[in-house]
Steps between C-alpha positions, in 0.01 A plus 500: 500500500647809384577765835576819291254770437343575226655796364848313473421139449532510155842672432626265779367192340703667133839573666608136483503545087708826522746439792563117466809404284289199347172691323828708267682193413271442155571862404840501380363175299307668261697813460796231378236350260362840380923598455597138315230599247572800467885412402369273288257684327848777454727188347218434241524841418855553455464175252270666285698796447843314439232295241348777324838792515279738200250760634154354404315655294149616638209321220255773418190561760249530191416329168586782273815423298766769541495818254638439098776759402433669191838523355488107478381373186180291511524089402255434248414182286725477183177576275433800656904635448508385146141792458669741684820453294284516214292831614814668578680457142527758221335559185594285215630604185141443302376762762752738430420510206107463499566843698717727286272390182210686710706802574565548154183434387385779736736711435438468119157617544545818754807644339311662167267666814797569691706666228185737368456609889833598488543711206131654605690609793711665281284694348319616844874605599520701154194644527572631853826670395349674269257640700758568737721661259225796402408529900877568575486769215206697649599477864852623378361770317336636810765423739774658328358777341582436123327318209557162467457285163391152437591419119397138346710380247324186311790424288694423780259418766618759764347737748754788553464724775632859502510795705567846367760703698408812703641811365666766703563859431738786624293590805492144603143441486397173291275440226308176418514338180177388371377275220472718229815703611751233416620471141686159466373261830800313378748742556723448833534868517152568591354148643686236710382152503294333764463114395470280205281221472518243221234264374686309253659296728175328578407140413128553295422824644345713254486851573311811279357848589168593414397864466140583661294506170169274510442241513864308539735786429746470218846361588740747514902460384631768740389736751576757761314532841591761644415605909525864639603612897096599477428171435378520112530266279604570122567257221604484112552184243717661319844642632518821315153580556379748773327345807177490579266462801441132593079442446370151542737212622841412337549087518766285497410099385727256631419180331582130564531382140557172625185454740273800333522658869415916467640695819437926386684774643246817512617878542248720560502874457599558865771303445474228755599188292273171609500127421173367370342218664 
């Protein structure tokens, strides 16, 4: 019958197990077992590793094959290098020449159009000198302060422009020279020259002056036009004749005789030369 009380029977009844030499004797036991496998466990180890010296190499964690580089070429079946070998070859010699017999061929048929828009152009460019030449003249005439002459020469096909020369006298004032005052518009004493332009030079370009009779005008072998610092405008077909005032419009046909194309150069009284449309 147990004598203790009851608040310290039960750690006196325990104290046998932690005091008495016997109750730790199995202890050491398994802490031997628990260090022999654990050694042994470390041997098998070491084994592996003197087994297996390389680094392994960690498998991918997914499915997906790894990433292609694009520099590296593709394998494909031996059918489908022997089309792309094909594909990628250059034109035969049948080709070739399939190709520059259609060149010609085209070329054959645009260069009749090609040639007659050129030497139209030619005649446009003509036709705009002239009219260029007779505006020069007038805004010269006005500028300067002197008469200037345009004189058409069909023989040779040239558009001469002069200017006659401003005359001084003893008290130093000047006097300007006007149409009818100059004698000889050929004479270097009295007129200078301006510019020159020829027509002869020009591949089927047709050129003749037209006085301003009805209905056409008659075609004209030479003739003056002559412009005044007041702007007036004074011409003559004849070059020993006297001028006269310009009535009705002087005109200049520039003719493609190779393509029939008309361009006309008009010169109206006031002088202010225009291409027709």
């Amino acid at each position: 019958m147990n004598t203790f009380p009851a608040g310290i029977a039960w750690p006196v009844r325990l104290a046998p197990f932690f005091i008495a030499p016997q109750s730790l004797a199995p202890v050491p036991d398994r802490f031997e077992r628990f260090a022999m496998q654990f050694n042994g466990l470390a041997r098998t180890a070491k084994g592996m590793r003197l087994a297996f010296p390389a680094r392994l190499v960690r498998p991918f964690s997914y499915s997906r094959p790894p990433l292609r580089d694009p520099d590296r070429p593709r394998a494909s079946s031996p059918r489908a290098r022997a089309r792309r070998r094909r594909d990628a070859r250059g034109f035969t010699l049948p080709e070739l020449l399939a190709v520059v017999v259609l060149i010609g061929i085209l070329a054959a048929a645009a260069s009749p159009s090609f040639v007659n828009g050129m030497r139209d152009r030619r005649v446009n460019r003509t036709a705009m000198e002239i009219s260029g030449i007779y505006r020069l003249a007038r805004y010269q005439a006005i500028g300067r302060g002197t008469a200037v002459l345009v004189r058409w020469t069909a023989s040779t096909g040239d558009f001469q422009v002069r200017q006659a020369q401003v005359q001084g006298t003893v008290a130093g004032s000047l006097i300007s020279q006007s149409c009818g005052s100059v004698a000889n518009w050929m004479d270097p004493t009295t007129t200078t020259p301006v510019t020159t332009f020829g027509t002869t030079g020009i591949e089927l370009a047709a050129v003749e002056l037209r006085d301003p009779t009805a209905p056409a005008g008659a075609v004209q072998a030479e003739a003056d036009v002559c412009f005044t610092p007041r702007g007036r405008t004074y011409v003559r077909y004849n070059f020993g004749a006297q001028f006269v005032p310009l009535l009705g419009a002087l005109r200049v046909n520039v003719t493609n005789s190779g393509t029939g194309l008309l361009r006309s150069v008009f010169v109206p009284p006031n002088g202010v030369a225009r291409l027709g449309l």
